[in-house]
C-alpha positions in Angstrom: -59.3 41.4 22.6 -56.0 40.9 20.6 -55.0 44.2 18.6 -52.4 43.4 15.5 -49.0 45.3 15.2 -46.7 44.3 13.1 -42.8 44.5 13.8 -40.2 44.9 11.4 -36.3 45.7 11.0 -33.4 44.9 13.0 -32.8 45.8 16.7 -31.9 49.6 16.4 -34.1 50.2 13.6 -37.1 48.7 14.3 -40.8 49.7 12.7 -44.0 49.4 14.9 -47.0 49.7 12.9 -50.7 49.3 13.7 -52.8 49.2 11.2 -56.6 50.9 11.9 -58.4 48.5 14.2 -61.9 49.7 14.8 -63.2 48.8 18.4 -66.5 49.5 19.6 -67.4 50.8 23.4 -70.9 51.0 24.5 -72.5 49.3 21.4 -72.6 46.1 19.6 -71.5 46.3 15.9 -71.7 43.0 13.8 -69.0 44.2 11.4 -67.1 47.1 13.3 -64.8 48.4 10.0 -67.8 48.6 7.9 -71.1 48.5 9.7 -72.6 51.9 9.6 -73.0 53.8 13.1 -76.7 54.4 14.3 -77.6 58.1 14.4 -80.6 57.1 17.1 -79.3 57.1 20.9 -82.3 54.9 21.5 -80.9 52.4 18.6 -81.0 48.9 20.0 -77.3 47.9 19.6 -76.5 50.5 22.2 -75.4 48.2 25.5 -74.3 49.5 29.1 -70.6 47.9 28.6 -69.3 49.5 31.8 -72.3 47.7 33.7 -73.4 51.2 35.6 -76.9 50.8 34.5 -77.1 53.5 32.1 -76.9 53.0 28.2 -73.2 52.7 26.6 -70.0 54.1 28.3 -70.1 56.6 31.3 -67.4 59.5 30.9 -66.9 62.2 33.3 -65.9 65.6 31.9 -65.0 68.6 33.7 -64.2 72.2 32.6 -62.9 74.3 35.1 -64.3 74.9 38.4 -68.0 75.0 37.0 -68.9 72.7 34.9 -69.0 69.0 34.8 -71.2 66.0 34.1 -71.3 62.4 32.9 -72.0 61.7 29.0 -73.2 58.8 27.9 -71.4 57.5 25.1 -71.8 55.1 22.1 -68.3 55.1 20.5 -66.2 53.4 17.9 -62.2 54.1 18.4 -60.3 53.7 15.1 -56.5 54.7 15.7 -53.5 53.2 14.1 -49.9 54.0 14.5 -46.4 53.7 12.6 -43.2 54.1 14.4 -39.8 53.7 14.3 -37.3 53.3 16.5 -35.1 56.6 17.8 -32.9 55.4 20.2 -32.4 52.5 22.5 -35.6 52.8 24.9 -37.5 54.9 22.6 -39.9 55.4 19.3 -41.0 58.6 17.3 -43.6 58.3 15.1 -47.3 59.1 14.4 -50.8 57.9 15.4 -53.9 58.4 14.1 -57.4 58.7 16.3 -60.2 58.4 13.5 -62.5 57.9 16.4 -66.3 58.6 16.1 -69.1 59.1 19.3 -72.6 59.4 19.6 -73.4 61.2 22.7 -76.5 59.6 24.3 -77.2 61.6 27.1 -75.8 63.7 30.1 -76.3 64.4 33.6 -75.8 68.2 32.6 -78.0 70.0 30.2 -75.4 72.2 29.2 -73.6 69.1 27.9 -76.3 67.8 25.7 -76.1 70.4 23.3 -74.9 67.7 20.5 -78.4 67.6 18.7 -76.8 63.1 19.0 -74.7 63.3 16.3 -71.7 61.3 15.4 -68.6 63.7 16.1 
């Protein structure tokens, strides 16, 4: 997969931007800009991309000392960025995570409090 970034200005003042590039993880989107996101976990364009055997991407979360699980996610990353150059070895900027997720499921029932909604 090939992300575009376009560069601009002279050495010492260059501009890195990246405009939003929706990519989808754990489910199959004809037209990932515009396509609108399933609000079913058991939607069929939901796929096992990390090939563990259960649907979408596997995340492990932990929170402290007590709590942790795997979700199960469905997930279309949008970020985009525009920099420009501070110094020789370095860029300041901002980027933008427009992101959305549909959890699918957990191995923790105190994670699956989401009602599988987009967040």
């Amino acid at each position: 997969m090939s992300i575009p970034a376009e560069v601009s200005g002279e050495p010492g003042e260059l501009r890195v931007r990246r405009p939003p590039t929706p990519t989808p993880l754990g489910i199959r989107l004809d037209d990932p800009a515009n396509e609108p996101l399933p609000t079913d976990p058991d939607d069929p364009r939901i796929v096992d991309d990390d090939g563990d055997g259960k649907p979408g991407i596997t995340v492990t979360v932990k929170v402290g000392e007590g709590l942790e699980g795997d979700l199960y996610l469905a997930r279309r990353e949008i970020f985009e960025y525009d920099m420009t150059q501070d110094g020789p070895d370095s860029l300041v900027g901002t980027i933008t995570d427009s992101s959305e997720q549909l959890v699918i499921g957990t191995t923790n029932p105190v994670l699956a409090d989401t009602d599988a909604q987009w967040t």
